[in-house]
Backbone atoms as SQL, in Angstrom:
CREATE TABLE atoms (id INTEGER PRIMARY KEY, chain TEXT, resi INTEGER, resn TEXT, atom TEXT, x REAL, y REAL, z REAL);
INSERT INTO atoms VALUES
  (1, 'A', 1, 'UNK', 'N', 47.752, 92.493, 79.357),
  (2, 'A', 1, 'UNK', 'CA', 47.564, 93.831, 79.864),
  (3, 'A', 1, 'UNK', 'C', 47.531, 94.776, 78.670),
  (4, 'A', 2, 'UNK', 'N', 46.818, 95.387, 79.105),
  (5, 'A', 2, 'UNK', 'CA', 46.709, 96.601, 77.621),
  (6, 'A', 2, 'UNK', 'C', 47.482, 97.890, 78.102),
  (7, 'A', 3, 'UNK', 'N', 47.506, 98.398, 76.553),
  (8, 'A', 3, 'UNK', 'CA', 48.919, 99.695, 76.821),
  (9, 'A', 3, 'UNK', 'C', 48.108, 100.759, 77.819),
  (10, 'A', 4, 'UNK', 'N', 46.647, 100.842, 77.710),
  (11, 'A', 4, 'UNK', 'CA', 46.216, 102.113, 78.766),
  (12, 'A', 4, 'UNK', 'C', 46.855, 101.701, 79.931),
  (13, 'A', 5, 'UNK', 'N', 46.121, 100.522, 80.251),
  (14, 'A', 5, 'UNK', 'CA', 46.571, 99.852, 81.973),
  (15, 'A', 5, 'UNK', 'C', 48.099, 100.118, 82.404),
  (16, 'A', 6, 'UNK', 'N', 49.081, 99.716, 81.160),
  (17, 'A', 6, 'UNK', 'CA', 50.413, 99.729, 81.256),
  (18, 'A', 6, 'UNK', 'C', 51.109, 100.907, 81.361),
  (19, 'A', 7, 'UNK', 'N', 50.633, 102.028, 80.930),
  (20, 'A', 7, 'UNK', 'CA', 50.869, 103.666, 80.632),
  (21, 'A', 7, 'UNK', 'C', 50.497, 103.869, 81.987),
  (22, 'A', 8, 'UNK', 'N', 49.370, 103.518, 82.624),
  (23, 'A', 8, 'UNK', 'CA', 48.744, 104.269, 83.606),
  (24, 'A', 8, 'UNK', 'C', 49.499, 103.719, 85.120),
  (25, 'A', 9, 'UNK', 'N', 50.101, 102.348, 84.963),
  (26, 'A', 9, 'UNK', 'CA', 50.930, 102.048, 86.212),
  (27, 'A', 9, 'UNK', 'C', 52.615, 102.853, 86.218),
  (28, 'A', 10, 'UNK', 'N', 52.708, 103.033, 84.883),
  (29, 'A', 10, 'UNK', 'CA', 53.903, 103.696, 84.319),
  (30, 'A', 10, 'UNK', 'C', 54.307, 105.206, 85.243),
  (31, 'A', 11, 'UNK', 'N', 52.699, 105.654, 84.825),
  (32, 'A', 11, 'UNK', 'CA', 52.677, 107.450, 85.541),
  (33, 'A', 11, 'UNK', 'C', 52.600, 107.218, 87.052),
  (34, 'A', 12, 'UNK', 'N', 52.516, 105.933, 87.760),
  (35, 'A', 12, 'UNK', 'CA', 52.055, 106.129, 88.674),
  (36, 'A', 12, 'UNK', 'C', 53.402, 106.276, 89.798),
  (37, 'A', 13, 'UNK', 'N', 54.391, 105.327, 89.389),
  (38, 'A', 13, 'UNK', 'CA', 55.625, 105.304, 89.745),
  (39, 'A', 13, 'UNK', 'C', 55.956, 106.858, 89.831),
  (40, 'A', 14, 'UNK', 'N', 57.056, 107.039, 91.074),
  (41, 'A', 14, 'UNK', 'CA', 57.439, 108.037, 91.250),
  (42, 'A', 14, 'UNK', 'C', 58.777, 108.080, 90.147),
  (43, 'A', 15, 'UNK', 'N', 59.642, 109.213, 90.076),
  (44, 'A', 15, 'UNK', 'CA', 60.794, 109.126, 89.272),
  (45, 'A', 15, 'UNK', 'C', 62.047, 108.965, 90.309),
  (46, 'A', 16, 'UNK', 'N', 63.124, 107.518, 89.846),
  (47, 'A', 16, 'UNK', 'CA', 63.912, 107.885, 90.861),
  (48, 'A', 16, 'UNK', 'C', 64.837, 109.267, 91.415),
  (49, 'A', 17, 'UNK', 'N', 65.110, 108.956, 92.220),
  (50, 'A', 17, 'UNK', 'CA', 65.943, 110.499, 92.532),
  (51, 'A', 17, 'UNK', 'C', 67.656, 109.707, 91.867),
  (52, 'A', 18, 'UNK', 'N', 67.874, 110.556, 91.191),
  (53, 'A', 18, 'UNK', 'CA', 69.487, 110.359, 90.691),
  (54, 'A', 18, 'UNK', 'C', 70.281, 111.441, 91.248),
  (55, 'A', 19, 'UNK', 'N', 69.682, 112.684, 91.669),
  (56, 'A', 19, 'UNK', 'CA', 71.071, 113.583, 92.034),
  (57, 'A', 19, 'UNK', 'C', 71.165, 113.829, 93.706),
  (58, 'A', 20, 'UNK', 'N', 72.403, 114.068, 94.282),
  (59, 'A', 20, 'UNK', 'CA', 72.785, 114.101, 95.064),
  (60, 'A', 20, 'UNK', 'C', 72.876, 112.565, 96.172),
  (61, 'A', 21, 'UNK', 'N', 72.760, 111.283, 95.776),
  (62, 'A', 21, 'UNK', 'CA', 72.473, 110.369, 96.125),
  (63, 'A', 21, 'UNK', 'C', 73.874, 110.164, 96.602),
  (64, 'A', 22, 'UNK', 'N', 75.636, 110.416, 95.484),
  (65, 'A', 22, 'UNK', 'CA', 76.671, 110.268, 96.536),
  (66, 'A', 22, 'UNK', 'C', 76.676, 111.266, 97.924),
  (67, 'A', 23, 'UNK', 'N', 76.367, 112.507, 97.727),
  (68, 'A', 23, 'UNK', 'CA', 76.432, 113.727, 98.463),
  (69, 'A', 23, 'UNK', 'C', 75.783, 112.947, 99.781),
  (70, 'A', 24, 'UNK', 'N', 74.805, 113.055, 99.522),
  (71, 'A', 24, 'UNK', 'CA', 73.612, 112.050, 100.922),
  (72, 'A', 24, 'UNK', 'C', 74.274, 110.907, 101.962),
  (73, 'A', 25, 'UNK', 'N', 75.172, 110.327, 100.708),
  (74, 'A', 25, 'UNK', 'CA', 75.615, 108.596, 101.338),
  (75, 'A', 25, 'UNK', 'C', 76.598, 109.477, 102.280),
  (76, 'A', 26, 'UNK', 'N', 77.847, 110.231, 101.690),
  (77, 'A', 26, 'UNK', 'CA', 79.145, 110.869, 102.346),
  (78, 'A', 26, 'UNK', 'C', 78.757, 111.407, 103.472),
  (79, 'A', 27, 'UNK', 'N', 77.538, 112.530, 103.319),
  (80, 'A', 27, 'UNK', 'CA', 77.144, 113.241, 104.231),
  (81, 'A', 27, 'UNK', 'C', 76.633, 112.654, 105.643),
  (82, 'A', 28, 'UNK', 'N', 76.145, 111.494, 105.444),
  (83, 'A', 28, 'UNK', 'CA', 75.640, 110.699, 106.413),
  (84, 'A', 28, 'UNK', 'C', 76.599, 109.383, 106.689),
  (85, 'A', 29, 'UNK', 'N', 77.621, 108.964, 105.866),
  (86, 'A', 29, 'UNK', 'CA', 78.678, 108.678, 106.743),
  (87, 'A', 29, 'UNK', 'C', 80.075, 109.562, 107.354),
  (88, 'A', 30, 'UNK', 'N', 80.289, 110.832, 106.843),
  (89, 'A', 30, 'UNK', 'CA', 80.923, 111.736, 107.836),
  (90, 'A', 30, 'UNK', 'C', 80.610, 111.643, 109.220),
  (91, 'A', 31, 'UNK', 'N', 79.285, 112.126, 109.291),
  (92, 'A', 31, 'UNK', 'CA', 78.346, 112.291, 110.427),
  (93, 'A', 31, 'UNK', 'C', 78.446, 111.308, 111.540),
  (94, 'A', 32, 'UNK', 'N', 78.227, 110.283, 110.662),
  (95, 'A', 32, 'UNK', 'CA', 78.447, 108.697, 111.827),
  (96, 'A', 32, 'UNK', 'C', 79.951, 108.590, 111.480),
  (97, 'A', 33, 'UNK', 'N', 80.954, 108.586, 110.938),
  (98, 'A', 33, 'UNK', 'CA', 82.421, 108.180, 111.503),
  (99, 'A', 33, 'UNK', 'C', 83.027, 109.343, 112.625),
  (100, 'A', 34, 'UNK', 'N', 82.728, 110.929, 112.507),
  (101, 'A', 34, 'UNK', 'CA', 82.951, 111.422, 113.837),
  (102, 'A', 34, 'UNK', 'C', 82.060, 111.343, 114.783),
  (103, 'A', 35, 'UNK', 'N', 81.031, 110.817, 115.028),
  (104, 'A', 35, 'UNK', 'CA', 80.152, 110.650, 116.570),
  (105, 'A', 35, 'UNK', 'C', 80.454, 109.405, 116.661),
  (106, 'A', 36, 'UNK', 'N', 80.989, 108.340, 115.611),
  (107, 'A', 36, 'UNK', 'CA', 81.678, 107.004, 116.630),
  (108, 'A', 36, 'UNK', 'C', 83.275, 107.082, 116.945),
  (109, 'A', 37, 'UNK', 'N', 83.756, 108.118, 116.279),
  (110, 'A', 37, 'UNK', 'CA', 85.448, 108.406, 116.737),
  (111, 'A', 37, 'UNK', 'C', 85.727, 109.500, 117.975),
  (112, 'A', 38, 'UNK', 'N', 84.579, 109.924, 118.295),
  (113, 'A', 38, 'UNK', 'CA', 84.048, 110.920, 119.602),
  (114, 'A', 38, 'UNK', 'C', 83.931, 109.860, 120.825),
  (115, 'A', 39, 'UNK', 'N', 83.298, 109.090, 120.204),
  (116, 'A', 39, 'UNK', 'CA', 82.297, 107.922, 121.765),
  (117, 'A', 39, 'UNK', 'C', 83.359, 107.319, 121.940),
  (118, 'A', 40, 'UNK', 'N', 84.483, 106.541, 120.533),
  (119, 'A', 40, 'UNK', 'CA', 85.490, 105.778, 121.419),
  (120, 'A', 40, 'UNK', 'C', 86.362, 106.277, 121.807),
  (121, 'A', 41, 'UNK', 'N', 86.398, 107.718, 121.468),
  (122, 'A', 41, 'UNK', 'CA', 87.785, 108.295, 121.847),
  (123, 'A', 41, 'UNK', 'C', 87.466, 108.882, 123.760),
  (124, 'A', 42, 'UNK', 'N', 86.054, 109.403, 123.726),
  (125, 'A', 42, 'UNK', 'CA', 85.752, 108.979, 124.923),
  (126, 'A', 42, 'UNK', 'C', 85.388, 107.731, 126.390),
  (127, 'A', 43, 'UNK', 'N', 85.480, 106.991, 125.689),
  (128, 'A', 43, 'UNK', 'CA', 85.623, 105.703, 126.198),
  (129, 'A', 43, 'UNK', 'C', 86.894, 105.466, 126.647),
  (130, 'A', 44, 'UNK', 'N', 87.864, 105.589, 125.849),
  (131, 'A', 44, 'UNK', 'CA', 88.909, 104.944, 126.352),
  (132, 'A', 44, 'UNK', 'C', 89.760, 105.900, 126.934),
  (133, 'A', 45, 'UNK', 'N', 89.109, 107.596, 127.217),
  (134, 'A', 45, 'UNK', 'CA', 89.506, 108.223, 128.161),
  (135, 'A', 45, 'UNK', 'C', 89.076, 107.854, 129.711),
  (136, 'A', 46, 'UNK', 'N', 88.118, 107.605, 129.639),
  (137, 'A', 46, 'UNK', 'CA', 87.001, 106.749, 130.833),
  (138, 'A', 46, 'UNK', 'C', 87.990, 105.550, 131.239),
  (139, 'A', 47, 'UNK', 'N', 87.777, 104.792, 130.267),
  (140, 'A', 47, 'UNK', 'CA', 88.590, 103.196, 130.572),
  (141, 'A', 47, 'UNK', 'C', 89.823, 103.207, 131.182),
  (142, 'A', 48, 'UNK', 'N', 90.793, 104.034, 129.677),
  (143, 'A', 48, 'UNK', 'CA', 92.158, 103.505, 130.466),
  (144, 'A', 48, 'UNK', 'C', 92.937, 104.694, 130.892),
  (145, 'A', 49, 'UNK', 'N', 92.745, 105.868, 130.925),
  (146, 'A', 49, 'UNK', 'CA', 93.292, 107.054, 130.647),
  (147, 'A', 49, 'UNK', 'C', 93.063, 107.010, 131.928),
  (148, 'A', 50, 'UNK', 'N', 92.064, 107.682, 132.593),
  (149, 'A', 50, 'UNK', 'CA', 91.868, 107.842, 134.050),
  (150, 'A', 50, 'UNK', 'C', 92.443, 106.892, 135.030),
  (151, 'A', 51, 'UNK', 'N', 91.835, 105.341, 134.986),
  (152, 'A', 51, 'UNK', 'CA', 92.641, 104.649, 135.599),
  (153, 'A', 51, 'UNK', 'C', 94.156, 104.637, 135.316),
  (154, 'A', 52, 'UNK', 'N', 95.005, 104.851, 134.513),
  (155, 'A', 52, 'UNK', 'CA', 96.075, 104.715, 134.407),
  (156, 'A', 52, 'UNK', 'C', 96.673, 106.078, 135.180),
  (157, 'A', 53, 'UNK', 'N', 96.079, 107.185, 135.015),
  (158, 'A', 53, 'UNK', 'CA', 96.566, 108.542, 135.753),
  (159, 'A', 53, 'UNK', 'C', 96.351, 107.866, 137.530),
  (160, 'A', 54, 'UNK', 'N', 95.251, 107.287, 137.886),
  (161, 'A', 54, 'UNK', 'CA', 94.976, 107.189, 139.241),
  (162, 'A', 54, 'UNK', 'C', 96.198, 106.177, 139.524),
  (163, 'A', 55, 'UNK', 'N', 96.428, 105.282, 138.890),
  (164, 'A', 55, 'UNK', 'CA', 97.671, 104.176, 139.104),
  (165, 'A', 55, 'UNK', 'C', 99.171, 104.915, 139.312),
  (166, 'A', 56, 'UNK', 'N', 98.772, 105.761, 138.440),
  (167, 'A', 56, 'UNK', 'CA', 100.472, 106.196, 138.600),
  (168, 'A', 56, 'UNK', 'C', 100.727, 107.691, 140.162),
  (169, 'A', 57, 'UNK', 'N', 99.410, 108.271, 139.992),
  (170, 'A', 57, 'UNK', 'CA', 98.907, 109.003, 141.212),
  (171, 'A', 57, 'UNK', 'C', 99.474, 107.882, 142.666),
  (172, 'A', 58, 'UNK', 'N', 98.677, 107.068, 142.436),
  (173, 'A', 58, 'UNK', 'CA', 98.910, 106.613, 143.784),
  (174, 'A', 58, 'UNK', 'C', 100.253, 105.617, 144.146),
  (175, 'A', 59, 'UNK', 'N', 101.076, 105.198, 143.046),
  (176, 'A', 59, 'UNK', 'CA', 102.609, 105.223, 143.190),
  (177, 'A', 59, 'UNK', 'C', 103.444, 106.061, 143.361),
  (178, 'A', 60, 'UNK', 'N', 102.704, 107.155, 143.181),
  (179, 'A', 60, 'UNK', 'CA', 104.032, 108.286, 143.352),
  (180, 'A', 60, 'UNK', 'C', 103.685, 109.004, 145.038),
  (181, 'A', 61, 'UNK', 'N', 102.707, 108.595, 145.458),
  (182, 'A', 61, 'UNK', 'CA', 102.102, 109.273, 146.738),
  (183, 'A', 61, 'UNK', 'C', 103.138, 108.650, 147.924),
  (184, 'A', 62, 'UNK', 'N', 103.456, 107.678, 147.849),
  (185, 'A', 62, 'UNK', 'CA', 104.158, 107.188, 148.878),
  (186, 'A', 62, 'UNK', 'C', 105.753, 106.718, 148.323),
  (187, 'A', 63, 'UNK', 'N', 106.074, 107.012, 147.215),
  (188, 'A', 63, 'UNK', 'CA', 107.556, 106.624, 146.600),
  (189, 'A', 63, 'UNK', 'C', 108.357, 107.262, 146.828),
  (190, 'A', 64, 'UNK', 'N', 109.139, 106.907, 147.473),
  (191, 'A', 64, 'UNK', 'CA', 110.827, 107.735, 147.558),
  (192, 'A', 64, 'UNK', 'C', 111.815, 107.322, 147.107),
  (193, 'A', 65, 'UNK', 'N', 112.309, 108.106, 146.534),
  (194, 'A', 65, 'UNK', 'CA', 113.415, 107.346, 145.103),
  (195, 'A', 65, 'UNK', 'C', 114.449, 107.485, 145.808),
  (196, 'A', 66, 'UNK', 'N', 115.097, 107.914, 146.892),
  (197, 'A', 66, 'UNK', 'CA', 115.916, 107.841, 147.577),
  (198, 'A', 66, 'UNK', 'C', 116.004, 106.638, 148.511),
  (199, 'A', 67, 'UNK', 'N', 115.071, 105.804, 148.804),
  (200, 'A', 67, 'UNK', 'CA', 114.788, 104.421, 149.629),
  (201, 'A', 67, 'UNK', 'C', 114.653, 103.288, 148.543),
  (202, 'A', 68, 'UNK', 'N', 114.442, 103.648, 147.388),
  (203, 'A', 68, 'UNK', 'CA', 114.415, 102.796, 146.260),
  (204, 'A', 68, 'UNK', 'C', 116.099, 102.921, 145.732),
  (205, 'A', 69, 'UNK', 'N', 116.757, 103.948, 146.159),
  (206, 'A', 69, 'UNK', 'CA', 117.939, 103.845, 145.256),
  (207, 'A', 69, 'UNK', 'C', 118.807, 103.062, 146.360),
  (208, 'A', 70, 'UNK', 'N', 118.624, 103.140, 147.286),
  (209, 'A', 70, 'UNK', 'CA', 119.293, 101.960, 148.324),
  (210, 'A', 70, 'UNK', 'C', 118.729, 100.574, 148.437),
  (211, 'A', 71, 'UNK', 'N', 117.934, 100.229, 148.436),
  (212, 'A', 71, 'UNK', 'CA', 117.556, 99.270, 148.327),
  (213, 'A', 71, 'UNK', 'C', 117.871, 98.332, 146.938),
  (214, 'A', 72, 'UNK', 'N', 118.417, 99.332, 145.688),
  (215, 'A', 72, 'UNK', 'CA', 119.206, 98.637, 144.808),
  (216, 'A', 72, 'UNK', 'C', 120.276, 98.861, 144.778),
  (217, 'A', 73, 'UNK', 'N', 121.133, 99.564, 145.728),
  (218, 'A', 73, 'UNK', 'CA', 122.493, 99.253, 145.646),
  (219, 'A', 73, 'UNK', 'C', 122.320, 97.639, 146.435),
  (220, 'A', 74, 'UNK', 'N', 121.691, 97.852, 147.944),
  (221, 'A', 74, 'UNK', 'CA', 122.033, 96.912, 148.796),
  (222, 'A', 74, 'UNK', 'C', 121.630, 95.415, 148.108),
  (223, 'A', 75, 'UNK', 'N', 120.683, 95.185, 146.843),
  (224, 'A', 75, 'UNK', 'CA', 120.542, 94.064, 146.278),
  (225, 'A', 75, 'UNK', 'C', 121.324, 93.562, 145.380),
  (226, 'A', 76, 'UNK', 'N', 121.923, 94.652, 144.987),
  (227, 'A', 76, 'UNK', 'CA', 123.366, 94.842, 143.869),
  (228, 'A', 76, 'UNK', 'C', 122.488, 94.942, 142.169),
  (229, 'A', 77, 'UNK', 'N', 121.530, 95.580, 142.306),
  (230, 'A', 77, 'UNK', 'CA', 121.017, 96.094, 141.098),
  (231, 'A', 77, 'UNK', 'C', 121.676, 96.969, 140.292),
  (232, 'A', 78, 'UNK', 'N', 122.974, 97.752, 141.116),
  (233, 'A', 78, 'UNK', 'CA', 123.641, 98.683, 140.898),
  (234, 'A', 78, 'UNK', 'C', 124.671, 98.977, 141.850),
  (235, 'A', 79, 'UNK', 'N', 125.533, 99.212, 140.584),
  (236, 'A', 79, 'UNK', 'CA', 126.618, 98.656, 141.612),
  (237, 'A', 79, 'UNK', 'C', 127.916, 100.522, 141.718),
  (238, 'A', 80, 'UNK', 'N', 127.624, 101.345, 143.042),
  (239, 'A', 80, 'UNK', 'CA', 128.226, 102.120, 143.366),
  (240, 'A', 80, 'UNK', 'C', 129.522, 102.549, 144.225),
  (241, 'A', 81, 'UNK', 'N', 130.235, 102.964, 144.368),
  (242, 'A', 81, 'UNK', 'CA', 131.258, 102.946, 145.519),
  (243, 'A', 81, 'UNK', 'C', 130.417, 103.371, 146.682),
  (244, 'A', 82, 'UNK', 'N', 129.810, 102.919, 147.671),
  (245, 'A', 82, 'UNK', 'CA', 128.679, 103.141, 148.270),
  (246, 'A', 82, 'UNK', 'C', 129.704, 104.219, 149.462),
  (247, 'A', 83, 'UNK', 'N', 130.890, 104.021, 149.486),
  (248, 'A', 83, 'UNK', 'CA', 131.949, 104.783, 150.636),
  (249, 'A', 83, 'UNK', 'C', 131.431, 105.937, 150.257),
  (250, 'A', 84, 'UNK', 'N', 131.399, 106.265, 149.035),
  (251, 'A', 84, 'UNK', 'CA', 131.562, 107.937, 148.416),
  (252, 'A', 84, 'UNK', 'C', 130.317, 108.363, 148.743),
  (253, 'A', 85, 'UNK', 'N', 128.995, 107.547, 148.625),
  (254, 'A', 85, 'UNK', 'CA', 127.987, 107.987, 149.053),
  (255, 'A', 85, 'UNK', 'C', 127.143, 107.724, 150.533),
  (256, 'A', 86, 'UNK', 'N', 127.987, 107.227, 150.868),
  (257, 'A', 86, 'UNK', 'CA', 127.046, 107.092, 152.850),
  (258, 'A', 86, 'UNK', 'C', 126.565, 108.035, 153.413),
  (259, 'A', 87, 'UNK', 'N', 127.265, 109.177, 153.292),
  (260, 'A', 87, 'UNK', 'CA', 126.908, 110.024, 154.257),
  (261, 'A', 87, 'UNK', 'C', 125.669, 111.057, 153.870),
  (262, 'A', 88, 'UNK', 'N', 125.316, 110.859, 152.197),
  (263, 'A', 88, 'UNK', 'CA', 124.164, 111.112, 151.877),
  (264, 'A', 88, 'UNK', 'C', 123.204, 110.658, 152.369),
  (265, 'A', 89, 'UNK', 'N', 122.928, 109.222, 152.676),
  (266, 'A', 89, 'UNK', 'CA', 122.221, 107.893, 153.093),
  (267, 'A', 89, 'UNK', 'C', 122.116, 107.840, 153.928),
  (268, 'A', 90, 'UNK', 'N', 122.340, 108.525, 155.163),
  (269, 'A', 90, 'UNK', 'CA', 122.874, 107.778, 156.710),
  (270, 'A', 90, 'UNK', 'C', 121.084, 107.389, 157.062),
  (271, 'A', 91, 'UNK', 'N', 120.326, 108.004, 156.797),
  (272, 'A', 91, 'UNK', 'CA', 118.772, 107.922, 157.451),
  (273, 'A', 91, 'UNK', 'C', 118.655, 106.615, 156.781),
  (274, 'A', 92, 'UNK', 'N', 119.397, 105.807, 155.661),
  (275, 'A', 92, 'UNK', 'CA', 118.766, 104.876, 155.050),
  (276, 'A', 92, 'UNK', 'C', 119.184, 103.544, 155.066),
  (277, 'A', 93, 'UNK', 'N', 120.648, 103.769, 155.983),
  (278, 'A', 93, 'UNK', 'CA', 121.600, 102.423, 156.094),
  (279, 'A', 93, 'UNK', 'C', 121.272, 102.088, 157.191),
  (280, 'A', 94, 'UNK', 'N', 120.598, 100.625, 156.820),
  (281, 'A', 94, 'UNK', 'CA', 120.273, 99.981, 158.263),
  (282, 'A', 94, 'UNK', 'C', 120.928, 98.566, 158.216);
């Protein structure tokens, strides 16, 4: 190859770009680490957040902690002078 030919593929090349090339990389992974810490953080409001609010929603809709607290004395989960408390209970001693 001769130096014209070689000069002339030389000019033909563009020049690389050297500046701002970290700026570019950061800038465009900022960008994508908060729109994928957005999507999963929405996701797993979807997933487990909601269902877990509806789970605990619908345990508390019909729970009475007063029929639950007898039902562990009477299994002996807990153990009370139940004399002192009957007459709180009477709807619950069967």
């Amino acid at each position: 190859m001769s130096e014209a030919a070689a000069s002339a593929t030389l000019k033909k090349l563009p020049k690389p770009r050297m500046r701002g090339i970290q700026q570019q990389y950061w800038h465009r992974s900022i960008i994508f680490s908060v729109a994928a810490s957005l999507g999963v953080a929405f996701a797993w409001k979807i997933l487990v957040t909601d269902k877990r609010k509806k789970a605990y929603e619908d345990f508390y809709r019909n729970y009475d902690p007063d029929e639950d607290f007898v039902r562990m004395v009477k299994t002996g989960v807990m153990s009370v002078k139940w004399d002192d408390i009957k007459d709180d209970f009477k709807a619950y001693d069967k």
